[in-house]
C-alpha positions in Angstrom: -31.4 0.2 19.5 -34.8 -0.5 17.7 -36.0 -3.8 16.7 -35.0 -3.9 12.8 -36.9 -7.0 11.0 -34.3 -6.9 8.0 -31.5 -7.1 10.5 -33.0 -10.4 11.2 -33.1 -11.5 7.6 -29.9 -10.5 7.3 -29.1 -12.9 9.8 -30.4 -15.8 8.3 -28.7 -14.6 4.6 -25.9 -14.9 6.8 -26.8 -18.5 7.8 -27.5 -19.8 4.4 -24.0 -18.2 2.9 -22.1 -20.2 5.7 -24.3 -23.3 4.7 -23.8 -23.0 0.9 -20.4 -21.7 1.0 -21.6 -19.3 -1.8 -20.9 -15.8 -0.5 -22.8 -14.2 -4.0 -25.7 -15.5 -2.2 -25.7 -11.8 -0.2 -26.0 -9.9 -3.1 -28.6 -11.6 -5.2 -30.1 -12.1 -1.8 -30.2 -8.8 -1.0 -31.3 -7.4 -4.5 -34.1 -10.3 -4.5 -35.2 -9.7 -1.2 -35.4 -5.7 -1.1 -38.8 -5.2 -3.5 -40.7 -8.2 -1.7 -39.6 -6.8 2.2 -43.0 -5.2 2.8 -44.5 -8.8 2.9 -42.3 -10.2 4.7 -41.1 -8.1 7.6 -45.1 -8.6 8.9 -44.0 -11.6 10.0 -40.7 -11.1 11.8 -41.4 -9.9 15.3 -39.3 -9.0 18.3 -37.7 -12.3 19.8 -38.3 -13.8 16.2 -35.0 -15.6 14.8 -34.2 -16.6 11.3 -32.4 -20.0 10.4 -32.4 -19.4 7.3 -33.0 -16.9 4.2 -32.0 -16.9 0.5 -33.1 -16.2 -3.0 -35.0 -18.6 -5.1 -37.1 -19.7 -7.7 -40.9 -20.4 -6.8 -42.1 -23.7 -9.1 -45.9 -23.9 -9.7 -48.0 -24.7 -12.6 -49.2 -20.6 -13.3 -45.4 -19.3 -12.8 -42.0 -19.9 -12.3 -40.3 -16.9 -11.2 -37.6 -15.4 -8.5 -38.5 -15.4 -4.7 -37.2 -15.1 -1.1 -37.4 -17.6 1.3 -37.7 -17.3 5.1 -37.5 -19.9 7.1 -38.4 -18.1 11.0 -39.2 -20.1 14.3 -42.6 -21.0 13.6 -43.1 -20.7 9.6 -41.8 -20.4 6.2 -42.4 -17.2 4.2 -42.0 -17.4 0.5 -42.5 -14.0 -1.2 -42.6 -13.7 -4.9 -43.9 -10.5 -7.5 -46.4 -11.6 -10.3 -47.6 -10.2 -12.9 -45.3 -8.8 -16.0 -46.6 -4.8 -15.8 -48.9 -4.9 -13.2 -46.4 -6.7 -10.3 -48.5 -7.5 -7.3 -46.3 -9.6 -4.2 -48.1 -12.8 -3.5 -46.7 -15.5 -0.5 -47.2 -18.3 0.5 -47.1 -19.0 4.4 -46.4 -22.9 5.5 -46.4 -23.3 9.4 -43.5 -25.1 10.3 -45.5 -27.5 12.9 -47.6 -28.4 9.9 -44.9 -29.7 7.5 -45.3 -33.1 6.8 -42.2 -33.5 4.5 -39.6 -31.8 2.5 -38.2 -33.5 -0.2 -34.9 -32.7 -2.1 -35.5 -33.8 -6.0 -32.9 -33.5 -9.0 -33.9 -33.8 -12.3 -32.2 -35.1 -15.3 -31.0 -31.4 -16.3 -29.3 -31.0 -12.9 -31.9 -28.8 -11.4 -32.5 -29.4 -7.4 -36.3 -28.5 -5.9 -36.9 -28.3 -2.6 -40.5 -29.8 -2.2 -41.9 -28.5 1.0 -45.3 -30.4 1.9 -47.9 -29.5 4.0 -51.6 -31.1 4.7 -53.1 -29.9 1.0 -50.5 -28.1 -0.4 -46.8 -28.7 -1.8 -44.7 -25.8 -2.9 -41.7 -26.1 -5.2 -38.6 -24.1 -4.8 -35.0 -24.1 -7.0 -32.0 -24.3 -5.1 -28.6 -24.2 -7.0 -27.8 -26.6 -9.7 -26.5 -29.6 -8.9 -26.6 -28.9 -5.0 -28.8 -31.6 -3.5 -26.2 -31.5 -0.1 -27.6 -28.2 0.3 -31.3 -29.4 -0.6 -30.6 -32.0 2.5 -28.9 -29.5 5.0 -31.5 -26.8 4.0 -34.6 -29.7 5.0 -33.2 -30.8 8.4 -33.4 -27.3 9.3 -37.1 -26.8 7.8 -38.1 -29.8 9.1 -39.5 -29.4 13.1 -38.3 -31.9 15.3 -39.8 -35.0 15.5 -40.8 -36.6 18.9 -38.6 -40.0 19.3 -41.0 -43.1 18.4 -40.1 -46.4 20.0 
């Protein structure tokens, strides 16, 4: 059988409907994360796994509009369109040795962010309202492991 990048996608949609416990996930998951594929399949190779992938909102100053996250072995993908009539696919690519933190944040209106830092950059994504257990599961697993300090 041929190496299929969406199968693992799918794969980590899977992952993130267990975590959530929100099977509707697959659907807007799937409907977010066919137009933005061709940017992210580049980075899924053969032997690549996915812990996680699921639909969002992207946070920044210039826009605030739907994504797809994918978090793989060694980075993060987050793959967004811009642009109202002329839609071009922009992502952002954080390598996951390089994250210094990711924060879970609720403001006053209930929404949760997921705040993933890396050395000059932050980038804000929405998670579902109200659902800063998910924010904390959702980290651990972003986050890489941590050598033990004594």
């Amino acid at each position: 059988m041929p190496f299929d990048p969406d199968e693992v996608v799918i794969d980590g949609m899977t992952c993130y409907v267990n975590l959530s416990e929100d099977s509707s996930a697959i659907q807007s998951g799937a409907q977010t994360y066919k137009p933005l594929a061709g940017s992210i399949r580049p980075h899924i190779t053969q032997g690549v796994s996915c812990a996680l992938a699921f639909p969002s909102m992207i946070i920044r100053p210039d826009i605030r509009t739907e994504c797809f996250v994918v978090v793989l072995d060694s980075e993060v993908v987050i793959a967004w369109n811009k642009g109202l009539f002329r839609k071009t696919t922009q992502t952002e690519v954080l390598s996951r040795d390089q994250i210094t933190a990711v924060d879970v944040e609720t403001n006053p209106a209930g929404v949760t962010l997921l705040k993933i830092a890396c050395p000059g950059k932050t980038v804000d994504v929405a998670l579902p309202k109200g659902r800063s257990d998910l924010g904390k599961s959702i980290s651990e697993i972003i986050l890489p492991p941590r050598p033990a300090t004594t």
